[in-house]
Rosetta silent file (secondary structure, phi, psi, omega in degrees, C-alpha in Angstrom):
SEQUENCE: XXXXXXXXXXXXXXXXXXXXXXXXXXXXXXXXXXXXXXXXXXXXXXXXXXXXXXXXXXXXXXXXXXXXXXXXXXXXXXXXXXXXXXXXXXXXXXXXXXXXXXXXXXXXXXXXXXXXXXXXXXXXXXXXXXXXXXXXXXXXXXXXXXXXXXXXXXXXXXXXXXXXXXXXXXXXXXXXXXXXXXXXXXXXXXXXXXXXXXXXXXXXXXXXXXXXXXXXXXXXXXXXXXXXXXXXXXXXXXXXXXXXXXXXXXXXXXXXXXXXXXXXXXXXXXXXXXXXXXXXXXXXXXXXXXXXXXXXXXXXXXXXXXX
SCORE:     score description
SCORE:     0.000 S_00000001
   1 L     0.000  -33.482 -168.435  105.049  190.331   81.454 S_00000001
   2 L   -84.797  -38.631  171.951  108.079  189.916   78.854 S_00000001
   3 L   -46.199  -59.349 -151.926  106.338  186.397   78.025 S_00000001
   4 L   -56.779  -36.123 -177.335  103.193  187.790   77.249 S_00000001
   5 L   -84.513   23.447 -174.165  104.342  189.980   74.727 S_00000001
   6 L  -114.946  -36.792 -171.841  106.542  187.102   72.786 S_00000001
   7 L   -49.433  101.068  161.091  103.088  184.912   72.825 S_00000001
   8 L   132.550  -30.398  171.993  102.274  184.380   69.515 S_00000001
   9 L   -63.268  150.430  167.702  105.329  185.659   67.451 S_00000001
  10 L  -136.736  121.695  167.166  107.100  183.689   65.121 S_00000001
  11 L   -47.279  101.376  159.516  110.010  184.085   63.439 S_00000001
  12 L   -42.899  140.954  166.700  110.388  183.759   59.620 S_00000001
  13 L  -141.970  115.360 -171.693  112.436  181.757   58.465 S_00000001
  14 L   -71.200  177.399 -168.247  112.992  181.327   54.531 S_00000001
  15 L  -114.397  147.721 -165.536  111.816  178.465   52.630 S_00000001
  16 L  -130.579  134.998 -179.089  113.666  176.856   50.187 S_00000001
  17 L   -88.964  138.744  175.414  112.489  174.898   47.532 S_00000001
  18 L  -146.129  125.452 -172.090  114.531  171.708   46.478 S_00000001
  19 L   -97.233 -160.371  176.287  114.638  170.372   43.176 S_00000001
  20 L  -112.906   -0.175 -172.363  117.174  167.659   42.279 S_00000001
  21 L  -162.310  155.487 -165.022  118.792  170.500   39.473 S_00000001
  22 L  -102.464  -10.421  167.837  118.721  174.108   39.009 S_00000001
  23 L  -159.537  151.768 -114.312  116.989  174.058   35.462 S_00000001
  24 L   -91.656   93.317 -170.189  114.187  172.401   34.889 S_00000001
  25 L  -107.799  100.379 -157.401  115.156  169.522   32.043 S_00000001
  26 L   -77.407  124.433 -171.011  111.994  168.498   30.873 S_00000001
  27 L   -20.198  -14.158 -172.073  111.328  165.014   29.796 S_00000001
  28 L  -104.115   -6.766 -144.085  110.973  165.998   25.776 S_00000001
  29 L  -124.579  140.319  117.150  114.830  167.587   26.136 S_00000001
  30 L   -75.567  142.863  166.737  117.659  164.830   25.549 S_00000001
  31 E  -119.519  127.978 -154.896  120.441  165.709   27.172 S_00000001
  32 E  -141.420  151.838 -171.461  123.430  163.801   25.903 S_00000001
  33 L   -68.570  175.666  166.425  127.175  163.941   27.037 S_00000001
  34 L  -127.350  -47.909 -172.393  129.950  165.743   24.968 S_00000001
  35 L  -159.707  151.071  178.381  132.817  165.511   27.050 S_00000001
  36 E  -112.099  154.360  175.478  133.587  163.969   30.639 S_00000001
  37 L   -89.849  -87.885  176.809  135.969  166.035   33.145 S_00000001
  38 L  -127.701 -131.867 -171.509  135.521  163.598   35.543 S_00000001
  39 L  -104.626    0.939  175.030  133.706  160.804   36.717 S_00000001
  40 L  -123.912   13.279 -175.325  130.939  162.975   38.682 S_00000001
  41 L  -137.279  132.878 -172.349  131.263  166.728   36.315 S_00000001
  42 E  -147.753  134.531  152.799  130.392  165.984   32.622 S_00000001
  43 L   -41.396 -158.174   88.803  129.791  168.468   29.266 S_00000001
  44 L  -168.641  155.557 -137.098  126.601  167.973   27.769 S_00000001
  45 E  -126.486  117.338  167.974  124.601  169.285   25.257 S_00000001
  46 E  -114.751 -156.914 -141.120  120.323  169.294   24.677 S_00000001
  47 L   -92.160  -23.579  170.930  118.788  169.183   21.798 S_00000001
  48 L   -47.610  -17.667 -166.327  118.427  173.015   21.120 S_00000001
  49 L    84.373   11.596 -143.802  122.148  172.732   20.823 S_00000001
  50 L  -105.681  120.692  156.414  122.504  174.635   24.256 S_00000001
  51 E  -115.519  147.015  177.452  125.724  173.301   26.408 S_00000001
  52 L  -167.085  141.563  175.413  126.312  173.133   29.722 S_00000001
  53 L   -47.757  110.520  169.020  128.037  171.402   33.006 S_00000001
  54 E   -88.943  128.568  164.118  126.405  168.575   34.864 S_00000001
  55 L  -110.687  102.914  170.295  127.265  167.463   37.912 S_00000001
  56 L  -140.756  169.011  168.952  126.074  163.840   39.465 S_00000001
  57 L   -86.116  121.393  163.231  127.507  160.908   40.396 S_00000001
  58 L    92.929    9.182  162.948  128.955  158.885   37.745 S_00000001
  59 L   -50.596   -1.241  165.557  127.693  161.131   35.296 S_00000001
  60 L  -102.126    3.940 -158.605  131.097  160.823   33.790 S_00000001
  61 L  -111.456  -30.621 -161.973  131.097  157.045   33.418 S_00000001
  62 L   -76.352  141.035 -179.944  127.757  157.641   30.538 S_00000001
  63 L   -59.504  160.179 -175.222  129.007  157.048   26.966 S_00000001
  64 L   -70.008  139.067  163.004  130.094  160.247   24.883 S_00000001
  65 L    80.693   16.357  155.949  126.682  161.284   22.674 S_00000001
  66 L   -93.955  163.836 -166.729  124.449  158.915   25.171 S_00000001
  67 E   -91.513  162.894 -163.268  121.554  160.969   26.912 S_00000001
  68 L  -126.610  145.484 -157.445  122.786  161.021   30.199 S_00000001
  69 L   -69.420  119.138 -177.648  119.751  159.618   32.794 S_00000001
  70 L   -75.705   -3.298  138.273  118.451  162.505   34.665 S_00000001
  71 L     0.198  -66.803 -156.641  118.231  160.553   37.757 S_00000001
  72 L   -76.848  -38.071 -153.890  122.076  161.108   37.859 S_00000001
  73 L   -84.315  118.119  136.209  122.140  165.268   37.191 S_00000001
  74 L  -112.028   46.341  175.760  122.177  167.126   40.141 S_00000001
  75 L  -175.232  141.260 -170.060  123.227  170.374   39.787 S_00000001
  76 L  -121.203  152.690 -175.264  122.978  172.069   35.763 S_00000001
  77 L  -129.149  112.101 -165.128  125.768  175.086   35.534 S_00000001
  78 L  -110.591  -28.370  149.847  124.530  176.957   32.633 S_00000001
  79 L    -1.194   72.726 -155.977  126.716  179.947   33.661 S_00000001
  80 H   -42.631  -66.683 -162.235  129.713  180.493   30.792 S_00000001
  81 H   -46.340  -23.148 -178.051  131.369  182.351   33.671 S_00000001
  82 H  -102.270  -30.052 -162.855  131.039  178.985   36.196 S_00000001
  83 H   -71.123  -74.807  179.741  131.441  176.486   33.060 S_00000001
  84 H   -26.412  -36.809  169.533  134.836  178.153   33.094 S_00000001
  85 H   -92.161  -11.848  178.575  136.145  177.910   36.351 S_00000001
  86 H   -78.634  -56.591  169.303  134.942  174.534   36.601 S_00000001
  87 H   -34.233  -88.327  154.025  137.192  173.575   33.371 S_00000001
  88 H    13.608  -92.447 -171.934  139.866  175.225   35.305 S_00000001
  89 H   -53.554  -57.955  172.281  139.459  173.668   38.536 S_00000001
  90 H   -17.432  -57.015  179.370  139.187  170.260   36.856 S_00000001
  91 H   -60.161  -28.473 -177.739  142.427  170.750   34.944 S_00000001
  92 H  -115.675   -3.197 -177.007  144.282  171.509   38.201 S_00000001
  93 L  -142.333  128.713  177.266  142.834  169.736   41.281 S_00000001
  94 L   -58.004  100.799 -167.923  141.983  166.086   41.679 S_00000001
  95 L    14.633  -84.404  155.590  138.905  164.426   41.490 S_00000001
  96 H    -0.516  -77.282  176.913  139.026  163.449   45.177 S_00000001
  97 H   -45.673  -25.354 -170.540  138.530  167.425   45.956 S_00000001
  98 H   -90.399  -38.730  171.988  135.312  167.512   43.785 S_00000001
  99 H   -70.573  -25.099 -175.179  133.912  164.398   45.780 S_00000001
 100 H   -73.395  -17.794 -123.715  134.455  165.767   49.052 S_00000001
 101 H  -117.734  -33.780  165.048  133.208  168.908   48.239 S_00000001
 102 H   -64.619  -40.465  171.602  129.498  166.869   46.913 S_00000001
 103 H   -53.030  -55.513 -166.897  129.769  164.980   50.015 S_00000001
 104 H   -64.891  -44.002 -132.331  129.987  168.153   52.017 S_00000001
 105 H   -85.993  -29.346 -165.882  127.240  170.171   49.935 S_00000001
 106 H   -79.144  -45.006 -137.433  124.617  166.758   50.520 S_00000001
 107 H   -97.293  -10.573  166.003  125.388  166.637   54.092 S_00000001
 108 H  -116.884   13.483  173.188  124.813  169.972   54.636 S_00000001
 109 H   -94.462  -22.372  162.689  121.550  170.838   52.666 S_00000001
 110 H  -109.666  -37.514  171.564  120.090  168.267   54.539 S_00000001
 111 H   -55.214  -48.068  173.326  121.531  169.090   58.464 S_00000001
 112 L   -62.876  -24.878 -128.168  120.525  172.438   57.272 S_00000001
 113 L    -9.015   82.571  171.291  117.461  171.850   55.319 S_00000001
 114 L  -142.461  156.146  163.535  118.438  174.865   53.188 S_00000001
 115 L  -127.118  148.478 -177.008  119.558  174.677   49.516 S_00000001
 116 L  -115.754  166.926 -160.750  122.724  176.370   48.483 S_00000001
 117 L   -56.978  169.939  170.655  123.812  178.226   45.716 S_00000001
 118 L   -91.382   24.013 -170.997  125.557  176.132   42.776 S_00000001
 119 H  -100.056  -27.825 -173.994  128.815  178.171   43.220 S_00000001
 120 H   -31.851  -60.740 -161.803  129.361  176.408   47.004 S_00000001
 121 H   -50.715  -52.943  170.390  130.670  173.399   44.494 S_00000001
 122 H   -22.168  -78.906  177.974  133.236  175.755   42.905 S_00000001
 123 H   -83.688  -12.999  152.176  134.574  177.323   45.853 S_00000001
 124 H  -115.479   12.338  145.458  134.466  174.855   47.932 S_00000001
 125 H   -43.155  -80.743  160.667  136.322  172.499   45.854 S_00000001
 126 H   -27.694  -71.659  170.634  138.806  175.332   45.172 S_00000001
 127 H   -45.256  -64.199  162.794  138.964  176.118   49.198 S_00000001
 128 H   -79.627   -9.604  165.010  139.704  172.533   50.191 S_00000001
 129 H   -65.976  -44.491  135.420  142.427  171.782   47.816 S_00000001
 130 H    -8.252  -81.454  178.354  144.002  174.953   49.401 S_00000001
 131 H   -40.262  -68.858 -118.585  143.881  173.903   53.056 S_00000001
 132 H   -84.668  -34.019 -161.728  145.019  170.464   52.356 S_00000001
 133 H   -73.848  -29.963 -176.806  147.976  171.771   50.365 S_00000001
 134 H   -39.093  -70.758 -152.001  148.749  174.713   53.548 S_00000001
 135 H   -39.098  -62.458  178.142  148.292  171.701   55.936 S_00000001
 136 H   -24.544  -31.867 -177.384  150.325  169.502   54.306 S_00000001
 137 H   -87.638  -16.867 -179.551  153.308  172.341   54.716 S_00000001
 138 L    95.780   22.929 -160.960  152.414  172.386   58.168 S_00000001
 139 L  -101.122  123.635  158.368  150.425  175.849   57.689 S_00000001
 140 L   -71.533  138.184  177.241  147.681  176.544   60.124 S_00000001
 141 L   -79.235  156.554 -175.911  144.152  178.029   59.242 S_00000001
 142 L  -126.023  136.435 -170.442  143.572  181.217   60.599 S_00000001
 143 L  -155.914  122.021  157.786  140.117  182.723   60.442 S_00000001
 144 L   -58.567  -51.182  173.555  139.484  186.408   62.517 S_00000001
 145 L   -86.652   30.215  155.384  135.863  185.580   62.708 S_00000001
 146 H   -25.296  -68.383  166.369  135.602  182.217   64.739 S_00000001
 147 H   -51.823  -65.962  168.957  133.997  183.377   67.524 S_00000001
 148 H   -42.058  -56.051  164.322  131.561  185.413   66.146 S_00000001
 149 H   -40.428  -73.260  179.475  130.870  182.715   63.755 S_00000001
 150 H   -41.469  -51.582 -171.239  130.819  180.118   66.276 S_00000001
 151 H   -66.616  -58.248 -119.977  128.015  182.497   68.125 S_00000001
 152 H  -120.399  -27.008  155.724  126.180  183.746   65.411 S_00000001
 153 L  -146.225   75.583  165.403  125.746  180.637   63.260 S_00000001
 154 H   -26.210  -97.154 -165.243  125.512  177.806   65.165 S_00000001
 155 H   -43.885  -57.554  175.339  124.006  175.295   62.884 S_00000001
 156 H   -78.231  -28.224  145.675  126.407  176.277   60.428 S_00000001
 157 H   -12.600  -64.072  179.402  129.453  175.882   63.000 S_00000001
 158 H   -70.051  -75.170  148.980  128.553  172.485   64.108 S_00000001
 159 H     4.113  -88.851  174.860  127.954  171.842   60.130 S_00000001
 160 H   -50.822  -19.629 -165.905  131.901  172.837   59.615 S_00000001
 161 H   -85.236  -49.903 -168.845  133.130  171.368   62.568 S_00000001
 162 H   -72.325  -14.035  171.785  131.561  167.759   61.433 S_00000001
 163 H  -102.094   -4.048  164.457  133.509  168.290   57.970 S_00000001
 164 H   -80.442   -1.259 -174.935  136.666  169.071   59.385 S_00000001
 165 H   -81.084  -43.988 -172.239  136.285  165.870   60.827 S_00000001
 166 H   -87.573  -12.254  171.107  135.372  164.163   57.569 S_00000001
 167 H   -81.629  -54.115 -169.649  138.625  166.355   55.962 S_00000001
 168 H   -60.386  -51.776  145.984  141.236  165.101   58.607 S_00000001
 169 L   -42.638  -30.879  178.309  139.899  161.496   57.920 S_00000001
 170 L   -82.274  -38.153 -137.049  140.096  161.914   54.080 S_00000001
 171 L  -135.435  120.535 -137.999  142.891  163.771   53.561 S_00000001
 172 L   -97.126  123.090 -158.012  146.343  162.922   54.341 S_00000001
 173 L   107.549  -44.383 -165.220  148.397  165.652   56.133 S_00000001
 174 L  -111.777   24.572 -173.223  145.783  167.338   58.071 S_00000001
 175 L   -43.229  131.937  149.946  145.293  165.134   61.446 S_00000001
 176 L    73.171    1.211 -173.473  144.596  167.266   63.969 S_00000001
 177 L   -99.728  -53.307 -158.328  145.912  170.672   62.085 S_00000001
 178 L   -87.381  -32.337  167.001  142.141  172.481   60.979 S_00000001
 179 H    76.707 -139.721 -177.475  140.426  172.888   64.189 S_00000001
 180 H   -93.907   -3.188  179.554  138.000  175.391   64.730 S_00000001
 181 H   -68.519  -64.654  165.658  139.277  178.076   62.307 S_00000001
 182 H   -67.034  -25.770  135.315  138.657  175.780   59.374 S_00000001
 183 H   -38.372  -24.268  167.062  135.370  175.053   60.703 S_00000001
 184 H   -60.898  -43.257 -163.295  134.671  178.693   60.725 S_00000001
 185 H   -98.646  -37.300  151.286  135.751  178.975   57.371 S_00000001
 186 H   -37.498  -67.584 -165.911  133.753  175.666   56.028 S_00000001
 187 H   -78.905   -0.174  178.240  130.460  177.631   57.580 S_00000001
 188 H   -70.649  -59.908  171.401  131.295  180.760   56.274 S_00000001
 189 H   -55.326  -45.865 -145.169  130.852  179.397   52.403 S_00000001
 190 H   -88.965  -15.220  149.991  128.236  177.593   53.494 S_00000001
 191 H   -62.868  -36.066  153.918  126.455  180.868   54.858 S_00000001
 192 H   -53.387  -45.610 -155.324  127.329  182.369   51.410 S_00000001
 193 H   -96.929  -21.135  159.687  125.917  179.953   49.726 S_00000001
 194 H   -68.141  -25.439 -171.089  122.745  180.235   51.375 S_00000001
 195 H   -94.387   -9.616  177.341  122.345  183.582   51.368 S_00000001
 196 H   -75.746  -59.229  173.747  123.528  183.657   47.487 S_00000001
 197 L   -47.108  -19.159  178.922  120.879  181.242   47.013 S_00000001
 198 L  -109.100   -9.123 -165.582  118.232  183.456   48.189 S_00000001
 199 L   131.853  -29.374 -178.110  118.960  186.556   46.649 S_00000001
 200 L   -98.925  149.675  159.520  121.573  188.239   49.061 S_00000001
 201 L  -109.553   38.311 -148.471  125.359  188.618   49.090 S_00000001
 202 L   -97.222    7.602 -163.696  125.435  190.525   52.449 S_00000001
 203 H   -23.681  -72.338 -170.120  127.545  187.333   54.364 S_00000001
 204 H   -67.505  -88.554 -179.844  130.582  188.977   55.581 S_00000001
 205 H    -9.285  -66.455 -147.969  128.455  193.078   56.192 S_00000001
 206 H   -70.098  -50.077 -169.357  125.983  191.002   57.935 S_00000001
 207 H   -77.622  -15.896 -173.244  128.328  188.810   60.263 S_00000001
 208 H  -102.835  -39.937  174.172  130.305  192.239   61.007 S_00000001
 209 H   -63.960  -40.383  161.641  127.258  194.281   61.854 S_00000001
 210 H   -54.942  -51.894  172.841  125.768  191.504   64.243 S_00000001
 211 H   -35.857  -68.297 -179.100  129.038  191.598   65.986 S_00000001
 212 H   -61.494  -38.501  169.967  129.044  195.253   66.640 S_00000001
 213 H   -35.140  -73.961  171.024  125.379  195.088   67.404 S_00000001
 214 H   -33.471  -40.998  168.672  126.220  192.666   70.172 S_00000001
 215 H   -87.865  -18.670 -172.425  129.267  194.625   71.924 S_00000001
 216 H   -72.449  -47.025 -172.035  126.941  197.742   71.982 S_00000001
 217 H   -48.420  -56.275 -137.740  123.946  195.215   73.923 S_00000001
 218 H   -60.827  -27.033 -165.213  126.813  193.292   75.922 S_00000001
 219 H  -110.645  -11.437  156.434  128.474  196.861   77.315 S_00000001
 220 H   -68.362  -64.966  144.770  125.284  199.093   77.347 S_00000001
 221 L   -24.752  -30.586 -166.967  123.525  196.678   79.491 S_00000001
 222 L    64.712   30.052 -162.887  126.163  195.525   81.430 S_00000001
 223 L   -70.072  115.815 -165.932  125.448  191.662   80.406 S_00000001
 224 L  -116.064  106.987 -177.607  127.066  188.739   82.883 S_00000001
 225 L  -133.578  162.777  162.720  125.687  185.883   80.499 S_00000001
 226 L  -100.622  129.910 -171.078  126.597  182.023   79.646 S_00000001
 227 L   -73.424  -27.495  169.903  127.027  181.813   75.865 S_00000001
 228 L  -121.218   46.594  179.865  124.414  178.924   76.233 S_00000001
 229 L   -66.687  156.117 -153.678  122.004  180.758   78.396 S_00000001
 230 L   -95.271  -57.363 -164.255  118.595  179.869   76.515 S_00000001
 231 L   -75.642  -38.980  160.122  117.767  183.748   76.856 S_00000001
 232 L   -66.694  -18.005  177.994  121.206  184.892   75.206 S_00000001
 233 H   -79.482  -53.236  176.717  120.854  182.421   72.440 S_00000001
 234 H   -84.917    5.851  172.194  117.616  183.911   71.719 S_00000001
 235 H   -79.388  -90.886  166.735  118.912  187.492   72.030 S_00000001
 236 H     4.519  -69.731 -149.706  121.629  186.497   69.324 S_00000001
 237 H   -76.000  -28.937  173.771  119.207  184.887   66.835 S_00000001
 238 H   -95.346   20.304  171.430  116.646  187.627   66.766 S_00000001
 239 H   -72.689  -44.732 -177.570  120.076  190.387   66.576 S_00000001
 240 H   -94.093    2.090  146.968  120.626  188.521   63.351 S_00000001
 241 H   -87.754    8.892 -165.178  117.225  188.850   61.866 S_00000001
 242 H   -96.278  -42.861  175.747  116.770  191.972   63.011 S_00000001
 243 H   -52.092  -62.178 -167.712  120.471  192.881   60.886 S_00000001
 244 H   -52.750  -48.468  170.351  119.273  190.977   58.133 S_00000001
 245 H   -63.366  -11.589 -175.110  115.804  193.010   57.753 S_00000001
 246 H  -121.387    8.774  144.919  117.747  196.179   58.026 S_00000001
 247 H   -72.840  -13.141 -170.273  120.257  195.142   55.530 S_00000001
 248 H   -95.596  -41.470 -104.437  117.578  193.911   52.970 S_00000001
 249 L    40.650   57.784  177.480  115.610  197.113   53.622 S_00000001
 250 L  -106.995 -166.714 -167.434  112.504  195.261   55.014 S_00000001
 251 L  -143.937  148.404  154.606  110.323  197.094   57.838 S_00000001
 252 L   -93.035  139.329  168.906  108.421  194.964   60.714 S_00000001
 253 L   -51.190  104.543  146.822  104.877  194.819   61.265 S_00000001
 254 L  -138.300  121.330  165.835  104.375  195.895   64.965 S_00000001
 255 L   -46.444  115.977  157.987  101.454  197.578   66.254 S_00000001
 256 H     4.829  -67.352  169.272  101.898  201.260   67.056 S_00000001
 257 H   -23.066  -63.682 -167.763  100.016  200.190   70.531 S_00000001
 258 H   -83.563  -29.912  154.721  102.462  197.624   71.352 S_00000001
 259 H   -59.878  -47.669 -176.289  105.496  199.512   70.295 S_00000001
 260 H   -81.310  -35.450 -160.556  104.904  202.288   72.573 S_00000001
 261 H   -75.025  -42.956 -160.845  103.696  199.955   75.374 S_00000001
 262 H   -67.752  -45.239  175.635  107.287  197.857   75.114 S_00000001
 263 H   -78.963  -44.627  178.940  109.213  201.553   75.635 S_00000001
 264 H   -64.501   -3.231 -176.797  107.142  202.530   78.628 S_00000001
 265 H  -102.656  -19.223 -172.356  107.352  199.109   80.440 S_00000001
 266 L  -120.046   82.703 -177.287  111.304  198.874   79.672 S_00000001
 267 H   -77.766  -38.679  178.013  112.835  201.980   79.867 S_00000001
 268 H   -73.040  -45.542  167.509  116.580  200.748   80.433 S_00000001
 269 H   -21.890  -59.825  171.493  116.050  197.844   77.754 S_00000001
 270 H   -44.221  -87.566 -160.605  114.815  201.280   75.775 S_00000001
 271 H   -41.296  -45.231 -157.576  117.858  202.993   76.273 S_00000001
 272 H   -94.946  -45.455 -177.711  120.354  200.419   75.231 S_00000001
 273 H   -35.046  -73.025  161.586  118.053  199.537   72.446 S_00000001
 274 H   -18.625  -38.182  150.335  118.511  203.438   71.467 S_00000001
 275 H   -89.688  -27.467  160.156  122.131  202.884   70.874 S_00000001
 276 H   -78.687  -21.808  160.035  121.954  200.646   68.636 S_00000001
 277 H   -40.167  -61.193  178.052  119.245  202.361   66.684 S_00000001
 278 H   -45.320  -41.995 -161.407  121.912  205.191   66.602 S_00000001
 279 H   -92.483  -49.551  147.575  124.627  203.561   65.644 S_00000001
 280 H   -40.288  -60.920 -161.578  122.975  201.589   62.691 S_00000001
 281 H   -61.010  -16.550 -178.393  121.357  204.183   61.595 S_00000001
 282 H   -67.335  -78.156  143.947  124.933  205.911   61.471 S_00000001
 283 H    18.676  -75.053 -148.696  126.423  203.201   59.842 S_00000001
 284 L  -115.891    6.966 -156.328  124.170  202.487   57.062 S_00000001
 285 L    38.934   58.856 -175.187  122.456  206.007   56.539 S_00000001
 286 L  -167.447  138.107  176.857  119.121  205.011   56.822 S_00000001
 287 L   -76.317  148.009 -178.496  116.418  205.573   59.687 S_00000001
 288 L  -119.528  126.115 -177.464  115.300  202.772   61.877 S_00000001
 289 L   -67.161  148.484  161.371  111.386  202.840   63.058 S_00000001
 290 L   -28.007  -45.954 -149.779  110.363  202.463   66.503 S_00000001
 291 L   -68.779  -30.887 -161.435  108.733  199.227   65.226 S_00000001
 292 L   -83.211  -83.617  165.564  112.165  197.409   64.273 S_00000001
 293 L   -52.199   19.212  160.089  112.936  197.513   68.182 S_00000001
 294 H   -45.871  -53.616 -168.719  110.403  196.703   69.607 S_00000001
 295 H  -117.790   56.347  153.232  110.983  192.951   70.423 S_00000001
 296 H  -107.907  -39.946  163.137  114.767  193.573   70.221 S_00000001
 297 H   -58.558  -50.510  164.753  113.685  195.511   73.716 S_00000001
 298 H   -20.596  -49.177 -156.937  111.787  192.690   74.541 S_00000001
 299 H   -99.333  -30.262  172.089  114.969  190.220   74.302 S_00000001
 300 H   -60.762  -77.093 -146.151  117.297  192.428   76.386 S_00000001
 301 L   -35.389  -17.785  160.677  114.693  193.342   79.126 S_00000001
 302 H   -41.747  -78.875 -161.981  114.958  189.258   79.555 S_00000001
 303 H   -59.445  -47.543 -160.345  118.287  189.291   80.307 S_00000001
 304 H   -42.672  -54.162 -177.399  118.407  193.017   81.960 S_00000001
 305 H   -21.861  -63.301 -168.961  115.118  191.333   84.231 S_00000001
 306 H   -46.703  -38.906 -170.213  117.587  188.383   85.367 S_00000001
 307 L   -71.018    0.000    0.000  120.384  190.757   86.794 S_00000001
C-alpha cells in the first residue's frame, strides 16, 4: 500500500545552469590583462574601463595589455570585496594551493553535476593551505559533524573523501593524517558553495536541523536500521528536502484527499511524524501543514512496516 502512494512522485532537484564564467563577456568586449598574480588568477580590464579577477588556466602566462582568449576565463570575480581577498590570498599562499583548489572545484562540479558559487575558490584555497600547514605540525583535523555529514550528504562525502586522497598525494606532510574529518570538512564548503550558488546560506542550520529531525524519527519509532538500508537512505534524503522546504519557506502540493488518507492508514508513522511537526514548528516559529508530512509518514511507515 506504502508503494502505491510513492507511484508517481518525484523529487525536485535544482537545476543548475553552467556557463564557462559568471558574467557574460560578450564577443564585442576586449578583455585585456593588467596585472598577473599568478599563472592561473590574472587582473584585467574591458573596454568600459571596468576591472576585475579572472581565473583560468594560464591566464597568467597572456602578455600585459593583450586581450586575454576567453577560451581560457573561467570564473570572472567582479566582487571588490572577493577581488580583495584574492590579492590577499595570492600575496600569502602559493600557487600550488590555488591549483589544487581548481582541480578540486572541476572535479567536483562534474561528480556533482552542480555549479558552485565563485567564493568555493577563495575559501577553499584559504582552507587547504591551513590543513597542510596543521598537518605538517602533526595537528589533526577535527570536524563535530562527520557523521551527520557522512549520512546526510553522501555525494558530497565521497566527493571529499576522493580529495583527501588527491591532498595526501600532493602535499607533503599529510600521508595518512586527514581522514574522514577533512573529508567532512572538504564537503561541507562544497555544500556551501552549492547552496550559495542557488540563493541560500542555510548549510550549517540545515545540516543541524536534519540531525535533530533524525534522532526524534530514530527514538520515536524505535528504528533498528543499517545505515545502507535502501529504505533508510531514502528516509534521510527526503528528511533533507523536507528541512530544506521548511527552511526556504516553501509549502508542498499534496492533495487534501491523500493527506488525510496517509494519517488514517498510518497512525503510529502519524504520531512520530507529529513530533517532529512539534518540534520544528517550536524551533523555527512557524506552522507546518498537514501537507508537508504527508510522505515524510509515508517514509517511516516503510521502515515502522519492516519491524
Amino acid at each position: 500500500m506504502i508503494e502505491s502512494f510513492l507511484t508517481g512522485i518525484v523529487l525536485s532537484t535544482r537545476v543548475f545552469r553552467f556557463e564557462d564564467r559568471d558574467i557574460e563577456l560578450g564577443r564585442s568586449l576586449l578583455v585585456k590583462l593588467t596585472k598577473t598574480l599568478n599563472n592561473n588568477v590574472a587582473v584585467a580590464q574591458d573596454n568600459n574601463g571596468c576591472e576585475f579577477v579572472v581565473i583560468g588556466l594560464g591566464v597568467g602566462y597572456v602578455e600585459r595589455g593583450a586581450e586575454i582568449p576567453q577560451e581560457k576565463v573561467e570564473r570572472v570575480f567582479s566582487s571588490v570585496e572577493q577581488q580583495s581577498q584574492l590579492y590577499q590570498l595570492v600575496e600569502s599562499i602559493p600557487q600550488r594551493y590555488f591549483d589544487l583548489a581548481r582541480e578540486i572545484v572541476d572535479y567536483a562540479q562534474s561528480t556533482l553535476s552542480v555549479r558552485l558559487a565563485d567564493s568555493i575558490y577563495i575559501a577553499l584555497t584559504d582552507h587547504i593551505a591551513y590543513v597542510h600547514e596543521r598537518a605538517q605540525k602533526g595537528l589533526l583535523p577535527k570536524n563535530s559533524l562527520t557523521w551527520e555529514i557522512s549520512q546526510y550528504y553522501r555525494r558530497e562525502f565521497e566527493v571529499g573523501k576522493k580529495v583527501v586522497e588527491l591532498l595526501e598525494d600532493e602535499l607533503d606532510g599529510t600521508s595518512a593524517l586527514l581522514g574522514d574529518a577533512e573529508a567532512a570538512s572538504i564537503a561541507l564548503h562544497l555544500i556551501n558553495a552549492e547552496q550559495e550558488e542557488a540563493g541560500s546560506r542555510q548549510g550549517i542550520e540545515e545540516l543541524k536541523l536534519m540531525n535533530q529531525v533524525m534522532q526524534i524519527i530514530r527514538y520515536q519509532a524505535h528504528l533498528v536500521y543499517s545505515e545502507g538500508d535502501l529504505d533508510y537512505q531514502r528516509l534521510v534524503v527526503h528528511v533533507r528536502f523536507f528541512v530544506q522546504r521548511v527552511l526556504g519557506g516553501e509549502r508542498s502540493q499534496v492533495p487534501g484527499a491523500l493527506s488525510k488518507m496517509v494519517r488514517e492508514s498510518y497512525p503510529e508513522a502519524y504520531s512520530v511524524a507529529e513530533h517532529v511537526r512539534a518540534f520544528v514548528e517550536g524551533k523555527l516559529a512557524r506552522s507546518i501543514g498537514d501537507e508537508e508530512i504527508t510522505y515524510l509518514i509515508i517514509h517511516i511507515a516503510r521502515l515502522l512496516n519492516r519491524a
